[in-house]
Kinemage of the C-alpha trace (Angstrom):
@kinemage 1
@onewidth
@group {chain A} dominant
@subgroup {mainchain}
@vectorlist {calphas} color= white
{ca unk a 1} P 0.000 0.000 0.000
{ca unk a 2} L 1.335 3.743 -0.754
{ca unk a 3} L -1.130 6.075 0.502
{ca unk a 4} L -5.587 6.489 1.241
{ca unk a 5} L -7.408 9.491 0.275
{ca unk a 6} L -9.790 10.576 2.641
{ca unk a 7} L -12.970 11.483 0.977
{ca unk a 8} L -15.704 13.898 1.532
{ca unk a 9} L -18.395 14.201 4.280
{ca unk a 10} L -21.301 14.035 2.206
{ca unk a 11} L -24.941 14.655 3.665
{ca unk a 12} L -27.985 14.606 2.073
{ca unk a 13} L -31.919 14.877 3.047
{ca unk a 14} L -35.041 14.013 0.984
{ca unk a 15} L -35.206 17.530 0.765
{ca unk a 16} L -31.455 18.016 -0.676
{ca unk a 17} L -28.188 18.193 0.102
{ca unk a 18} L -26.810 19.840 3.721
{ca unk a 19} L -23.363 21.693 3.514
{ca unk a 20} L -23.483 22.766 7.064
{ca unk a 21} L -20.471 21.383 9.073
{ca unk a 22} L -22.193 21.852 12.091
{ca unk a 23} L -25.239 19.630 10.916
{ca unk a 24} L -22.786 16.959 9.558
{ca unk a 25} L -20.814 16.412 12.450
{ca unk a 26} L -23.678 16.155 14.511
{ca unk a 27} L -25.391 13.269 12.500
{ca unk a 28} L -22.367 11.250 12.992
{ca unk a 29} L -21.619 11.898 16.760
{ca unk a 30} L -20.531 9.231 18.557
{ca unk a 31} L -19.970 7.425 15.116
{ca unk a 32} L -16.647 8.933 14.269
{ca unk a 33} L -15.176 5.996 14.072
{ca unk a 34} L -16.544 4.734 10.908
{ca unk a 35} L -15.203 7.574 8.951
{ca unk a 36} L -11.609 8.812 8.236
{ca unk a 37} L -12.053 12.095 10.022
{ca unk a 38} L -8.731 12.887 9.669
{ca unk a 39} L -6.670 11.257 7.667
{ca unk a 40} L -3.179 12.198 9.421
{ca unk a 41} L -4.174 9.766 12.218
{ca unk a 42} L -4.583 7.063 9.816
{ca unk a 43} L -2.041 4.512 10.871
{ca unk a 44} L -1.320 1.227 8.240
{ca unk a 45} L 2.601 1.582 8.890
{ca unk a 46} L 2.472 -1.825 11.037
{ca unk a 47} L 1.151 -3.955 8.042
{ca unk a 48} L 2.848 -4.584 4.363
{ca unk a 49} L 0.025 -5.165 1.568
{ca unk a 50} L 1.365 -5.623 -1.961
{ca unk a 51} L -0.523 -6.371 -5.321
{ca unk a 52} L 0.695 -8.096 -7.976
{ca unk a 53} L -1.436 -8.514 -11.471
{ca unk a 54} L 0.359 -11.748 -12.840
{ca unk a 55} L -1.922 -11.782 -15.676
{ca unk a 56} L -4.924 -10.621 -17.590
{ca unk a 57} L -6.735 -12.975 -15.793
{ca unk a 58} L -4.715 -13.562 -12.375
{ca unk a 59} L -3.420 -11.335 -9.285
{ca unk a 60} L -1.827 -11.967 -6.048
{ca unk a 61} L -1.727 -10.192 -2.425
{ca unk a 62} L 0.761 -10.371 -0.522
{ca unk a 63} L 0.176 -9.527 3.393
{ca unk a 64} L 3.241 -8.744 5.328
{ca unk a 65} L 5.292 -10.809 3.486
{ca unk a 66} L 4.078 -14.176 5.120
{ca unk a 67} L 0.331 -14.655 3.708
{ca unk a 68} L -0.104 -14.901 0.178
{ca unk a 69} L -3.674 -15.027 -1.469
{ca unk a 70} L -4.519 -15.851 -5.400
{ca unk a 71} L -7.242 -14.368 -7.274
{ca unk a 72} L -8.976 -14.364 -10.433
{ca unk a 73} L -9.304 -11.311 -11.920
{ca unk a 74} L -12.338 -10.248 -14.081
{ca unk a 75} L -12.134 -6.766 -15.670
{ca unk a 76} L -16.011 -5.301 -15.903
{ca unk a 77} L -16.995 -1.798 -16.857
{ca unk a 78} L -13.468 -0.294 -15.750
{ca unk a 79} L -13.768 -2.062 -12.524
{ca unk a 80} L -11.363 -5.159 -11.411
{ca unk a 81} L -12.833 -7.867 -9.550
{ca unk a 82} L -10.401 -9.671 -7.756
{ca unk a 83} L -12.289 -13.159 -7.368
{ca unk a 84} L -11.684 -15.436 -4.726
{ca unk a 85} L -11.264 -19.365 -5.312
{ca unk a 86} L -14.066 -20.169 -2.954
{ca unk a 87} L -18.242 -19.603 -3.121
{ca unk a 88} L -19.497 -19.057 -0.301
{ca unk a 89} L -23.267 -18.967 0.501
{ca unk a 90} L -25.435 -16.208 2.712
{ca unk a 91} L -28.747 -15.954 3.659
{ca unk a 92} L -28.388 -12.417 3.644
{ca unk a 93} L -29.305 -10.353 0.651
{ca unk a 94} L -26.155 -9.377 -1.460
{ca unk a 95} L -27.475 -6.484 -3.461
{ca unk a 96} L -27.588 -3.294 -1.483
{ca unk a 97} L -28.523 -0.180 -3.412
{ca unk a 98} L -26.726 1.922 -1.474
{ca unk a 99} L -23.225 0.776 -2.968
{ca unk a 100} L -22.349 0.269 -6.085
{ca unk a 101} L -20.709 -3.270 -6.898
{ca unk a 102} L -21.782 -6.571 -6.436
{ca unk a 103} L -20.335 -9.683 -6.485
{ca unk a 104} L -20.253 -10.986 -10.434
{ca unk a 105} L -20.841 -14.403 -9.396
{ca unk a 106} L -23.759 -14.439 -7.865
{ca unk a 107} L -26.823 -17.344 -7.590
{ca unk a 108} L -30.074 -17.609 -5.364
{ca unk a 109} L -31.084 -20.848 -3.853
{ca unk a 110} L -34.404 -21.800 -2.305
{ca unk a 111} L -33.434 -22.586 1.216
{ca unk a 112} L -34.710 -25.807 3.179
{ca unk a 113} L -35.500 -23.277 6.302
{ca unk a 114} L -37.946 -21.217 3.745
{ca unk a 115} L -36.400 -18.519 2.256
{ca unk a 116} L -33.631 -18.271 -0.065
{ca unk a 117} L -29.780 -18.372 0.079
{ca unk a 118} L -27.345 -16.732 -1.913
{ca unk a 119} L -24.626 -18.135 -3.447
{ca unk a 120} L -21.721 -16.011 -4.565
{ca unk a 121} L -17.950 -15.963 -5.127
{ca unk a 122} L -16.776 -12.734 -2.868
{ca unk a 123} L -14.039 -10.269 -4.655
{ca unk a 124} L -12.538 -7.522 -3.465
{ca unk a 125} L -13.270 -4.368 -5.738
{ca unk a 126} L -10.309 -1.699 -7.533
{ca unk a 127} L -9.913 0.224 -10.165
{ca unk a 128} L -7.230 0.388 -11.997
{ca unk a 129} L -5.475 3.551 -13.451
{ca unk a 130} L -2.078 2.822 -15.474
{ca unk a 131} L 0.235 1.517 -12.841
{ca unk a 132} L -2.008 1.828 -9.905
{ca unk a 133} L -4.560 0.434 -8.455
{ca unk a 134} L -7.334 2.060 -5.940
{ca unk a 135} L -9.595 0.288 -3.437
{ca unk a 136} L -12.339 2.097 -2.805
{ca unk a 137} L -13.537 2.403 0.576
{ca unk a 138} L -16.910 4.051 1.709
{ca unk a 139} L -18.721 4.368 4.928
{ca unk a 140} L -22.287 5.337 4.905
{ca unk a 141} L -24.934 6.102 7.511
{ca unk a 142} L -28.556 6.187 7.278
{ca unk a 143} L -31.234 7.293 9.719
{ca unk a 144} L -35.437 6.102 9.385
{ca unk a 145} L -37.689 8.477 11.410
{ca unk a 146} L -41.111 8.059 12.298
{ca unk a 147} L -43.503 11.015 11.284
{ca unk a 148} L -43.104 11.887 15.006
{ca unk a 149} L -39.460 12.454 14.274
{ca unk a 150} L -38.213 10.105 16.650
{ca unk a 151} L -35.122 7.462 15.197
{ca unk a 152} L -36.426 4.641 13.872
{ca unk a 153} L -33.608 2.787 12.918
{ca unk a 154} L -29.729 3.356 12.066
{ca unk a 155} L -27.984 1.392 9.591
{ca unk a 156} L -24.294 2.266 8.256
{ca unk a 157} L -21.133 0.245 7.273
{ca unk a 158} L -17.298 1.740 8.037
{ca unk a 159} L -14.547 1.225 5.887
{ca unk a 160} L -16.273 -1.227 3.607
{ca unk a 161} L -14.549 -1.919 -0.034
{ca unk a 162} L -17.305 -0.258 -2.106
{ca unk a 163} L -18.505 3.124 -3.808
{ca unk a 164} L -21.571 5.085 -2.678
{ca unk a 165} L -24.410 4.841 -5.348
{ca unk a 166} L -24.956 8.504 -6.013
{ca unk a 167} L -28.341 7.220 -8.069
{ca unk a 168} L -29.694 6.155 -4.339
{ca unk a 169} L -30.206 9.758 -3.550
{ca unk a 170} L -32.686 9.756 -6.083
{ca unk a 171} L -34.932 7.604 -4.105
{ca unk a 172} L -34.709 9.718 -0.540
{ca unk a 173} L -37.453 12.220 -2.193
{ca unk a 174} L -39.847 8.907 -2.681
{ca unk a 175} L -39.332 7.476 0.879
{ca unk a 176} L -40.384 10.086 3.529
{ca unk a 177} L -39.490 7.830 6.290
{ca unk a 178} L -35.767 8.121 5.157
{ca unk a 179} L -34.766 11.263 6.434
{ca unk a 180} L -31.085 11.358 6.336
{ca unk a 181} L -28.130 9.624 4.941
{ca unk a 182} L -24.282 10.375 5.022
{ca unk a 183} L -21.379 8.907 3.186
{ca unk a 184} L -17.886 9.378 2.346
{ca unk a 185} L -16.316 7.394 -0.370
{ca unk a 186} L -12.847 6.848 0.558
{ca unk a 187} L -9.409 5.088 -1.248
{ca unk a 188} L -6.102 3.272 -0.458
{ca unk a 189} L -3.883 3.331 -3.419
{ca unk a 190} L -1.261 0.798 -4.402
{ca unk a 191} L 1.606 0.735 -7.090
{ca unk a 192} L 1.397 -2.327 -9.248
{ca unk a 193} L 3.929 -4.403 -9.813
């Protein structure tokens, strides 16, 4: 890894978007942590993270020198999808509209228990730019209020290998109950070797 790039605080309404720093940083009190507030105090000195594209078609990680992972690589729409070797299976749902990529390998199962379960071979994301590569990064919080006003429910992810999907905010206007979302799409850049 050679540097991250801190993104910015981005908050937006049903009603549009908020600029006010004061407003911002009081949505995510006491949630700090899942955004890179300031990226000085971002620490990854302790751990070496190096990737190698070996082909078209195959990469390699290597983590501090001593763990070494393979990947297929599919290229799709100017993003690189570093495969994994292994499906897994979830019987969560994979396809959140809040972020944009998803898994390319990716099949539903009916499930014994009712329901369904997802099969899906998990990548890591990047996009590639001449001799670098950058993982994205976002974090993302989103607040439901009752009519009242009162918190429904919170839901957010920190530090998560993804983009924001900037069309979402299109759909805050058509669903009153979602009052407020923030997000911050962030990136760790590596030189390829």
């Amino acid at each position: 890894m050679d540097s991250y790039s801190a993104g910015q605080l981005k908050l937006f309404t049903n009603s549009g978007e908020v600029t006010d720093p004061e407003r911002i940083n009081g949505f995510i009190s006491g949630f700090e942590n899942y955004f890179w507030m300031n990226p000085d105090t971002l620490s990854y000195d302790s751990w070496d993270v190096q990737i190698e594209l070996l082909s078209e078609t195959r990469a390699r990680m290597i983590v501090d020198t001593d763990s070494i992972i393979d990947f297929n690589v599919t290229r799709k729409n100017g993003i690189l999808y570093l495969e994994y070797h292994d499906t897994l299976m979830s019987m969560e749902n994979l396809i959140d509209s809040r972020l944009k990529y998803h898994p390319i390998y990716m099949v539903t199962l009916p499930s014994y228990m009712g329901g369904q379960t997802n099969a899906f071979i998990p990548c890591i994301y990047a996009i590639e730019n001449e001799d670098q590569l950058y993982i994205p990064m976002v974090s993302y919080m989103e607040n439901i209020y009752y009519e009242s006003g009162m918190i429904m429910a919170s839901q957010g992810i920190g530090n998560y290998n993804n983009e924001f999907n900037t069309g979402y905010l299109n759909s805050l206007s058509l669903m009153p109950l979602i009052d407020t979302i923030l997000f911050q799409n962030n990136y760790v850049l590596f030189s390829l070797f």
